[in-house]
C-alpha positions in Angstrom: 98.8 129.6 138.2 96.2 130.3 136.0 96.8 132.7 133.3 94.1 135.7 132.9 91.8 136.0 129.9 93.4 139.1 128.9 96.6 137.6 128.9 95.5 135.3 126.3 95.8 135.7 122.2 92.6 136.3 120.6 92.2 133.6 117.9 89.5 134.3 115.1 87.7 131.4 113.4 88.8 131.2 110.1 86.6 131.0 107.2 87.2 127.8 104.8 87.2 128.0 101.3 84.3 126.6 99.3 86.7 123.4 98.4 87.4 122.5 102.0 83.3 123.1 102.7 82.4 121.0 100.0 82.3 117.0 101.1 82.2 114.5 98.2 79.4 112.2 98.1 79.9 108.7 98.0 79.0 107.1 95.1 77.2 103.8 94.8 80.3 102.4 93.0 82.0 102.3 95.6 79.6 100.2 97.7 78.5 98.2 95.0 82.1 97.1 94.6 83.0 96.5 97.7 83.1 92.9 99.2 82.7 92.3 103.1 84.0 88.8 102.6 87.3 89.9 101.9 87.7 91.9 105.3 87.5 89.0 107.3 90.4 88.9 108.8 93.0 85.9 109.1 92.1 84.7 113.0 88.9 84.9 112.6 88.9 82.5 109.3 91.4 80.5 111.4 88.5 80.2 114.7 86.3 79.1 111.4 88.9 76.5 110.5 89.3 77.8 107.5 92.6 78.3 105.9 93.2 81.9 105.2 95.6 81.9 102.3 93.1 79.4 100.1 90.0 81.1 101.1 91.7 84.4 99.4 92.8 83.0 96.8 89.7 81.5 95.9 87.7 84.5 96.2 90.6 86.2 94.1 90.4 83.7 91.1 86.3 83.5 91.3 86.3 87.5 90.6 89.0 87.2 88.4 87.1 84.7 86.4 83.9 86.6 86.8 86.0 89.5 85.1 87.0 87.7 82.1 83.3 86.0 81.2 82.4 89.8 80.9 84.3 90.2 78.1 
């Protein structure tokens, strides 16, 4: 049986806080940083023919070498 709307609680939106209102923006950092080529994920380099572990660990040493000409 269906309960009547009387019968019910009344439940009040709540207000939220300025903090919970506020939404960061993303910075460009973050994009600018981030690599697609390291989301690929391992069956999909394995359907390239690729082997996964190496192709990370490539990538992982180039940046890391990128990193230290920097400097």
């Amino acid at each position: 049986m269906r309960p009547e709307l009387d019968d019910r609680e009344e439940v009040s939106p709540v207000k939220k806080s300025r903090k919970t209102r506020r939404r960061k923006k993303k910075s460009y950092e973050q994009f600018k940083n981030f690599n697609r080529t390291t989301d690929i994920s391992d069956d999909r380099l394995r359907a390239y023919g690729v082997n996964p572990k190496k192709y990370k660990n490539k990538l992982y040493h180039r940046q890391q070498n990128k990193n230290d000409s920097e400097y």
